[in-house]
Steps between C-alpha positions, in 0.01 A plus 500: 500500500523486090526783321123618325566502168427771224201340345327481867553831541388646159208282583406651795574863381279440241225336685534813723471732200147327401369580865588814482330597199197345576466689821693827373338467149431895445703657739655843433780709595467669805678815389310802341651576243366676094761461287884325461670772668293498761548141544872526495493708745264381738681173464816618567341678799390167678807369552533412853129693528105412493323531197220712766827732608592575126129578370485734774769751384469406104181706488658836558872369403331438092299827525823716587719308248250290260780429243858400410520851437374656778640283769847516289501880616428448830704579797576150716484629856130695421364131367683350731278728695154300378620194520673517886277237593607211370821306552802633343372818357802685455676279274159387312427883454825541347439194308149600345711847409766305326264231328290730388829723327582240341213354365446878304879533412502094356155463426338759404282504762393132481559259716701229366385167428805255558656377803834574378332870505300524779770365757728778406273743640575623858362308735351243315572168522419104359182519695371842391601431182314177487190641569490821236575227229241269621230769577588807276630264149331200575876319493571234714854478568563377864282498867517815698637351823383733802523423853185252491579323192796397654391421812220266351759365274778375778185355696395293237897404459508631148814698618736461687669917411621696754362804310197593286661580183691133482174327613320665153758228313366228701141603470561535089641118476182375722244693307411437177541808303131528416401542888772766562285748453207517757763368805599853628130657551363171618775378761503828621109480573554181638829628710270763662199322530645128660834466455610788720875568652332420826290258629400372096129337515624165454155389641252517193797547243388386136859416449590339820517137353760552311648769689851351682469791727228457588374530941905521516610812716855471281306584176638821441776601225830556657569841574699735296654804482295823480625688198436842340242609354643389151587157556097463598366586150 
């Protein structure tokens, strides 16, 4: 069987792209969130964890520690305490502690607006990082690739990486640079909505034509390692 070439598959990832924003036109991030800090942190939070799980705890997590300052001073193990359920809490609770410090001892309190920046913080990775830019400084630097944008990407055979991080390099030579944008909000709609882990609702699919996955039980992404906490950012 030949090779697909580039161009066939930039075509389809773009063709998917134009689906996607006509049926995920206005859709919005499913984390509560006020401010930048916030959405660091609730970002960095979701790693590995619903958006539902995390907006349960942020409500009294940001009233006990509402800024970089506040949460800076805070003891680990007590908002470790708030934040017990969702996965990995002990080393995200000492990561929010640690972000936070740093953000008020290099930043003045601000959150930073580079990648460069941001990944230096504790606990924050490419994909966290990717998101604050594109939703807190309106910069477009990369695609936050989660678990669902990288499942939808190795079904459509846009990727072929055994990891989410290298599959973001494969997504950004598909994708035009002008659709990088929406991709993470409105895969991840999609990824919840039909193309789930299990069972994905191939039946009905408004991508299924061009999908080379698609009504094949093999359509999922290799599996990978689990990694910490970190690595998931």
């Amino acid at each position: 069987m030949p090779r697909e070439s580039k161009r066939a598959r930039r075509e389809r990832a773009v063709e998917f792209c134009r689906r996607m924003g006509e049926i995920y036109a206005d859709v919005q991030s499913a984390l509560d969130f006020d401010n930048t800090f916030e959405l660091v942190i609730c970002v960095l939070l979701s790693a590995q964890t619903t958006d539902a799980a995390v907006n349960k705890v942020t409500p009294e997590l940001f009233s006990r520690w509402p800024t970089p300052e506040a949460m800076a001073g805070a003891n680990p193990a007590e908002l470790g305490e708030v934040i017990r359920s969702i996965g990995f809490w002990r080393s995200k609770a000492q990561h929010c502690v640690e972000s936070a410090q740093m953000i008020v001892s290099e930043h003045g309190g601000q959150v930073p607006g580079s990648m460069e920046e941001l990944t230096r913080l504790p606990g924050v990775g490419r994909k966290t990082a990717n998101i604050v830019l594109n939703k807190a400084f309106d910069v477009v630097d990369g695609i936050a690739v989660d678990t669902h944008v990288y499942r939808i990407a190795s079904r459509l055979k846009l990727t072929g990486a055994p990891t989410p991080l290298q599959a973001e390099q494969d997504l950004l030579s598909v994708i035009p640079r002008e659709l990088w944008g929406p991709v993470n909000e409105q895969w991840i709609h999609f990824g919840r909505e039909t193309c789930t882990s299990q069972r994905p609702k191939c039946e009905g699919c408004p991508a299924a034509d061009i999908c080379p996955s698609a009504f094949k039980a093999n359509g999922k992404p290799r599996a990978h390692s689990k990694r910490s906490a970190k690595t998931q950012g």
